[in-house]
C-alpha positions in Angstrom: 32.0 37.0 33.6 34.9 39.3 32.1 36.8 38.6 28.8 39.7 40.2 27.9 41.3 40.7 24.6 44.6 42.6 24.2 45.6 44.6 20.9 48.2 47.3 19.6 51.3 45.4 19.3 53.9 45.8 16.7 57.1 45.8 15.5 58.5 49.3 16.3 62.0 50.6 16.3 64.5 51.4 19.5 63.0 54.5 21.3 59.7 54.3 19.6 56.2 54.1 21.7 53.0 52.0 21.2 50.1 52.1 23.2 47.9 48.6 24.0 44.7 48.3 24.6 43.1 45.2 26.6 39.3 45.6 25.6 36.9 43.9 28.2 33.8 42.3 27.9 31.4 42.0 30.8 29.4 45.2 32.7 31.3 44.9 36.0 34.6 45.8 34.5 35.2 48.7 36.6 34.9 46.3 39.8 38.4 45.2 38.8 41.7 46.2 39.7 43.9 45.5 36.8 47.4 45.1 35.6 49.5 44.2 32.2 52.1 41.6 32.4 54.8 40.2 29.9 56.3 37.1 28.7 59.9 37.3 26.8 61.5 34.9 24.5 62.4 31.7 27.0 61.1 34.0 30.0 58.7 33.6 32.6 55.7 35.6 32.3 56.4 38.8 35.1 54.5 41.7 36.5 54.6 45.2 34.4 52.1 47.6 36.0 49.1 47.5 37.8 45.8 50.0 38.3 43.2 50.3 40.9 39.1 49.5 39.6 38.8 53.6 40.1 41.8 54.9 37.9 44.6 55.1 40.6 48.7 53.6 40.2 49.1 50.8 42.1 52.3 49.7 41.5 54.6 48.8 38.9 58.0 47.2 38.0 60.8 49.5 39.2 62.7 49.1 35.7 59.7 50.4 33.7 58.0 53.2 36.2 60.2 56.1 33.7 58.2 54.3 30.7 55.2 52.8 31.1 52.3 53.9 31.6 49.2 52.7 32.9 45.7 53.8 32.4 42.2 52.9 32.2 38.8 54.2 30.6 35.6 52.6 32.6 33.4 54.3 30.6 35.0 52.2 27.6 35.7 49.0 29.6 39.4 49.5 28.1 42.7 49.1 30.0 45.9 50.9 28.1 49.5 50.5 28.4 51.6 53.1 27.4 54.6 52.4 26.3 58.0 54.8 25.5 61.3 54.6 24.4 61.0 51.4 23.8 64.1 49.4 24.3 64.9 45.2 22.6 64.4 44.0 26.1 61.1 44.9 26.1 60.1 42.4 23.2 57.7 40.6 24.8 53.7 39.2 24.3 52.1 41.7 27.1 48.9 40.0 28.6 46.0 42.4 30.5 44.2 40.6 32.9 42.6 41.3 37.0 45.1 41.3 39.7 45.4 39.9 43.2 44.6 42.6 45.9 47.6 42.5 48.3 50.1 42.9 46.0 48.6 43.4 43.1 50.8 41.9 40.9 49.2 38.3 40.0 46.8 38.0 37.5 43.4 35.5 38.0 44.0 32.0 36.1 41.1 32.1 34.3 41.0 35.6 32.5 44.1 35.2 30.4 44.2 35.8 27.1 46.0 35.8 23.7 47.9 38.6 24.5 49.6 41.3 22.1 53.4 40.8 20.5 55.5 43.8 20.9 58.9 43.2 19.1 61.2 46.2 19.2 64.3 46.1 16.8 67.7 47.6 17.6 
């Protein structure tokens, strides 16, 4: 069983950077494949970036590959999201979670969390 719990949002200004952190509990994170996703404001909650169990890009939104950034530390059981020059559209609660294999780019129904607010003022 894996929990996840995402952290590092904030409120940070136009062209500012934060990096989030989805912490995972359970020894066989490193089995996973794993992505963040986002949910604006009156928005449906849409795919950001997504990494293979081992370390390597999967994919990612087109609109964000200049930007983002997505990492993970096994060793740590910790999934990161790097974040730069940070734009208002990207106010959003960003949500870590497993992904589907083929695309990667859904996350499993039963490991979502709380997510992490990021709100970036103009």
């Amino acid at each position: 069983q894996v929990q996840l719990v995402e952290s590092g949002g904030g409120l940070v200004q136009a062209g500012g950077s934060l990096r989030l952190s989805c912490a995972a509990s359970g020894r066989t994170f490193s089995w996973y494949a794993m992505g963040w996703f986002r949910q604006a404001p009156g928005k449906e909650r849409e795919f950001v970036a997504a990494i293979s169990a081992s370390g390597g890009r999967l994919t990612a939104a087109d609109s964000l590959k200049g930007r983002f950034t997505i990492s993970r530390d096994n060793a740590k059981n910790t999934l990161y999201l790097q974040m730069n020059s940070l734009e208002p559209e990207d106010t959003a609660v960003y949500y870590c979670n497993a992904v589907s294999s083929n695309p990667p780019v859904l996350g499993r129904p039963n490991l979502w969390g709380q997510g992490t607010q990021v709100t970036v003022s103009s």
